[in-house]
C-alpha positions as CSV (number, residue, x, y, z in Angstrom):
1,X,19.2,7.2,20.7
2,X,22.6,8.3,20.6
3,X,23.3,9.2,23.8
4,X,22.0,5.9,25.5
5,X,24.8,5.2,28.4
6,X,24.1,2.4,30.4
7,X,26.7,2.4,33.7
8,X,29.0,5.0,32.0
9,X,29.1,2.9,28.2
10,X,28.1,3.9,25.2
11,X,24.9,1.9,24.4
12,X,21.8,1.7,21.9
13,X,18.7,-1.0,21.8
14,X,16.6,-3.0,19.1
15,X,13.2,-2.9,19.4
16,X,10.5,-5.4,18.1
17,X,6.6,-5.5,18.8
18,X,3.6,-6.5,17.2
19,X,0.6,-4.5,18.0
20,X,-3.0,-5.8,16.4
21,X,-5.2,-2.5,16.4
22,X,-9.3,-1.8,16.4
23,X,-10.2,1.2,14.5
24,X,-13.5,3.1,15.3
25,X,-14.3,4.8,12.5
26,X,-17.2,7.8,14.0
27,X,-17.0,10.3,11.0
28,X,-17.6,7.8,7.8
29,X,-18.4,9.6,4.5
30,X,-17.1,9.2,1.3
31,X,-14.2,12.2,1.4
32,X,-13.7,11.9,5.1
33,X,-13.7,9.3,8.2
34,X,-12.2,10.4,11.7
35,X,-11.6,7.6,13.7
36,X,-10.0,6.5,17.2
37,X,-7.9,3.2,17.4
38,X,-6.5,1.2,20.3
39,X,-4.4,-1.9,20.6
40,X,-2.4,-4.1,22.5
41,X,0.5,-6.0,21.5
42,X,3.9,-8.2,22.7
43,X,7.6,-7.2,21.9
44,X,11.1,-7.5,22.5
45,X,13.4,-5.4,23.3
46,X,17.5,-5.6,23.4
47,X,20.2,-3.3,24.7
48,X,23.5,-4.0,23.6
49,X,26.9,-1.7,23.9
50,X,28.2,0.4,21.4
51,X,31.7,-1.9,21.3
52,X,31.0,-5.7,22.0
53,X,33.9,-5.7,24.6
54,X,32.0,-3.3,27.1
55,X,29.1,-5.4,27.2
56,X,28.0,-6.0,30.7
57,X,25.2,-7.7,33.0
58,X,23.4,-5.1,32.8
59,X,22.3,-4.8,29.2
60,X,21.5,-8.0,29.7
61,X,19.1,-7.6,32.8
62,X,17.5,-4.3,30.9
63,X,16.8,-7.0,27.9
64,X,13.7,-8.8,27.0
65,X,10.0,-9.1,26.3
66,X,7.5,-5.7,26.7
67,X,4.2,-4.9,26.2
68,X,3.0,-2.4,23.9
69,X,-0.4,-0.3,24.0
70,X,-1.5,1.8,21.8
71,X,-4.2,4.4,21.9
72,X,-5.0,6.9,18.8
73,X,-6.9,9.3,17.0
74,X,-7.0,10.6,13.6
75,X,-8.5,10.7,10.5
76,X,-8.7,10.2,6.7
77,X,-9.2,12.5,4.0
78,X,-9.9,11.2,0.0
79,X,-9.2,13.4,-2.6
80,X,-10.5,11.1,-5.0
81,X,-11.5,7.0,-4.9
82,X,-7.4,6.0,-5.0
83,X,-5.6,8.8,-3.5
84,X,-6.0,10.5,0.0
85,X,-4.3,11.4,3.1
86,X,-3.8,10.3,6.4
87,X,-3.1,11.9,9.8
88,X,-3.0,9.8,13.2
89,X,-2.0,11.3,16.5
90,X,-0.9,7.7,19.3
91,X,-0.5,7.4,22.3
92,X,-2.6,10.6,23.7
């Protein structure tokens, strides 16, 4: 983001998560599967200001641990046994 201001500063975040995922698979044949997916995961997540000297409490307060869900559909396409395509929509 590069227009993040927090209390008037110039500001911009790290992100971190790890989300483990279940995949449904209701279309399976050999060219094409069209699945859903869902999973739930823990992160972190840090705001800091653009200029170490503006820093303030309040990156500090927005700062620290999230949870993450993620809910999906999509599908795959195979062209051949090694090379195909695939297309996933999250967070409908």
């Amino acid at each position: 983001m590069n227009d993040l201001k927090i209390e008037n500063i110039n500001s911009y975040y790290n992100s971190y998560s790890f989300i483990p995922t279940l995949r449904n698979n209701f279309v399976n044949t050999n060219q094409l599967r069209i699945f859903s997916e869902f999973g739930f995961g823990l992160g972190t997540i840090k705001y800091n200001a653009d200029n170490n000297d503006y820093r303030n409490l309040q990156h500090e307060e927005l700062s620290g641990g999230i949870a993450v869900i993620n809910i999906g559909i999509g599908g795959n396409y195979f062209f051949n046994e090694k090379f195909g395509i695939e297309f996933i929509v999250h967070d409908l």
